[in-house]
N, C-alpha and C positions, 0 to 999 in steps of 0.2 A: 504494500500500500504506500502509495506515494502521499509525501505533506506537502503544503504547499510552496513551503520554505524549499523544499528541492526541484519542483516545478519551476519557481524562480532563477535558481540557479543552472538549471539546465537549459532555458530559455534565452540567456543572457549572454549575447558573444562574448568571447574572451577579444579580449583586445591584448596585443604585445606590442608593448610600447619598446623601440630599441631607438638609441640616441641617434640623432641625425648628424653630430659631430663629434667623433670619437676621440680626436687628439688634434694638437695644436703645436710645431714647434719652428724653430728655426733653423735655417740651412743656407750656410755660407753666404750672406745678404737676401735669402728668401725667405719667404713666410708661409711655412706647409699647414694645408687645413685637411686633418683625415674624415670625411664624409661615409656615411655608410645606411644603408635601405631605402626607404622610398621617399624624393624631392617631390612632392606638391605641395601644390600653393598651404597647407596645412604645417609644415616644413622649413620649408624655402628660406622664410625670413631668419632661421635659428641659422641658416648656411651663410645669409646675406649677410647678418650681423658679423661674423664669426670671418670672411673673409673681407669687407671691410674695414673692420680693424686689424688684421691684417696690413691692407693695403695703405693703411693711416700711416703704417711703422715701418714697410718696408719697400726695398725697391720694385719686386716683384712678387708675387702670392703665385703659389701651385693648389691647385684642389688635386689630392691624391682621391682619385674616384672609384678605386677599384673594388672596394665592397659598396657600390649604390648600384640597386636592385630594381629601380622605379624610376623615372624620371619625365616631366609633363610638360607642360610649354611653359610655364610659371620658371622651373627650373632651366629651361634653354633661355631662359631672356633674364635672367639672373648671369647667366654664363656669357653672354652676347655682352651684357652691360657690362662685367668684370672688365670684358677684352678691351672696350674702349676705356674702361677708366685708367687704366694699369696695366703693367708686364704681365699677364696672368695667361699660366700654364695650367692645361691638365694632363694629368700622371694616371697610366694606366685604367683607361675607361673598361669597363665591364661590358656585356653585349648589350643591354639597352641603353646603354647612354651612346654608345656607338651607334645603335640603330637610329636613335633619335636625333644625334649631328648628322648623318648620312642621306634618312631624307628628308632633311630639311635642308640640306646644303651648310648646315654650320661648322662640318670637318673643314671644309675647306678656307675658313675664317679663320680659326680656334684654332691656337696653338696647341697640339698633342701629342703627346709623348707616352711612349710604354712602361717607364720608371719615372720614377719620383727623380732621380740623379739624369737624366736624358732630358727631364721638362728642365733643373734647374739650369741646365747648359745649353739650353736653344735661344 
């Protein structure tokens, strides 16, 4: 016999919250921001902030992308705006961020690189 307290519970998505910025550091006058699951517009602004200031302190910012899992137009014009404000590199895209500069035409804008140490050298 079910209560109702477990009806609620089984009812109720789970939600898994995993951080959208996993680490922050610096590298040889760069400013690495490790990003990881999914950029939308719900997202996006924790990535804006977070590269940003970055980009306040340094001469160039890399988004190390390689664990982001998701990525939506919110987050390609996040990336579009980085490239015009600043030296800004991406390190190691994943297949959907790949898919999504590809057809959209923003690989061919968008500095990117397979490593973190390949972006800070271009």
């Amino acid at each position: 016999m079910s209560t109702h307290d477990d009806h609620k519970k089984s009812t109720q998505p789970e939600v898994s919250v995993r951080p959208v910025i996993v680490d922050r550091y610096p590298i040889e006058g760069a400013w690495v921001v490790v990003a990881a699951g999914e950029l939308d517009m719900d997202t996006v602004p924790v990535l804006q902030g977070a590269l940003e200031a970055g980009a306040a302190s340094h001469p160039s910012v890399i988004l190390d992308a390689g664990a982001i899992t998701f990525a939506d137009s919110t987050a390609l014009t996040l990336l579009l705006r980085m490239h015009q404000a600043t030296a800004f590199r991406i390190a190691a895209p994943g297949p959907a961020l790949l898919q999504l500069m590809r057809i959209t035409g923003a690989d061919r804008v968008l500095t990117v690189r397979p490593t973190v140490e390949e972006a800070r050298t271009a």
